[in-house]
N, C-alpha and C positions, 0 to 999 in steps of 0.2 A: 928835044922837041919843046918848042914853045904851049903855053897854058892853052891858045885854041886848038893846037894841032891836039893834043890831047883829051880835050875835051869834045872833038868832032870821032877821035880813034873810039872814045869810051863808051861816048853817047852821055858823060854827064856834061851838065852845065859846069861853067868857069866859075861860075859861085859856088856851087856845089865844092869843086876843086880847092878855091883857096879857103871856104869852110876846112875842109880836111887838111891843110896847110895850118891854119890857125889851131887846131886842135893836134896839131904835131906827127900825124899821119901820113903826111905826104912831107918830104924834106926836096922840094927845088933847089940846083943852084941859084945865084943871081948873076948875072952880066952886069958889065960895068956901067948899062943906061937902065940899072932896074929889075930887065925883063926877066924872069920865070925860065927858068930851063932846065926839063926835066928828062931823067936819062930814059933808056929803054923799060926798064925794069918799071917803070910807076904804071905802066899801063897796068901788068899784070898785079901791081898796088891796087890799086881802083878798082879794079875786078875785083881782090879780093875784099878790099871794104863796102863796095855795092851786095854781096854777097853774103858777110857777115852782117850788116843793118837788115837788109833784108831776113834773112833769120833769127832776128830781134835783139842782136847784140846791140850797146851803144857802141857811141866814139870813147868811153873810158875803158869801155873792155878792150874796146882794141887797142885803145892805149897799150894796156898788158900784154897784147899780145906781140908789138914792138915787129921785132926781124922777122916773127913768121909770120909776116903781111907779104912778105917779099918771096916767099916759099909757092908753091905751087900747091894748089887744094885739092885737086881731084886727083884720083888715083895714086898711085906711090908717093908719097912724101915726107919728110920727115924736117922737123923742127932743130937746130939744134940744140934746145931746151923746150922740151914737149910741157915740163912744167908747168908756165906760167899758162898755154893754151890750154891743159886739162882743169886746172882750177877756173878759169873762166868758163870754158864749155860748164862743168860741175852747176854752177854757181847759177847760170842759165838757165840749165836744166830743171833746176829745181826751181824755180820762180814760175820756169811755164809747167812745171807739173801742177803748181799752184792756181794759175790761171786756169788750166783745165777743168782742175777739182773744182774751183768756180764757178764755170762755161755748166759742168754738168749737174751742179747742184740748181744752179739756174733752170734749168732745160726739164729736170725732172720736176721742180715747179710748174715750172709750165704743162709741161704733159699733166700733170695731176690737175691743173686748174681748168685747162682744156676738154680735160672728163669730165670734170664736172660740171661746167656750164653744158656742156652737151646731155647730160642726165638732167638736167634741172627742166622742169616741165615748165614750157610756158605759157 
């Protein structure tokens, strides 16, 4: 399938597409006038990297994560090197545990400063 069929099946944009191309995510063949020709399999590619960004990965984790881009993510599946996915997932995880611990040190500021302006007689 050529770059718009693709990106009308995915719902992303064609920029979007050859972004993920550029960052070596997506491997199109070429045809001899150029064009972009991508097998069956990229679709469920694109899903899977719409899916990974969306859960705060970048395009360098996914780098790592290489062939099981190409694996199927929901229910039964299996990498055949779970490695390189467990250290990224890992590595993830602990960043947004970070931002978390952030978000609620944040927030219990707030709540505390919140009581107080509401005590404070005016």
């Amino acid at each position: 399938m050529r770059i718009g069929e693709l990106a009308r099946v995915t719902g992303v944009t064609t920029r979007a597409l050859r972004y993920y191309e550029e960052q070596g995510l997506l491997r199109p063949d070429r045809s001899a006038n150029g064009y972009r020709s991508y097998p069956d399999g990229a679709v469920r590619v694109v899903e899977n990297i719409r899916l990974f960004l969306a859960a705060g990965l970048t395009t360098d984790d996914l780098r790592l994560l290489d062939d099981c881009l190409r694996d199927e993510l929901v229910g039964d599946h299996a990498c055949a090197d779970p490695t390189p996915k467990i250290d990224v997932f890992e590595h993830r995880l602990a960043l947004l545990q970070q931002r978390i611990n952030g978000l609620v040190a944040v927030r219990e500021q707030l709540l505390d400063r919140l009581s107080d302006l509401r005590r404070s007689p005016e």
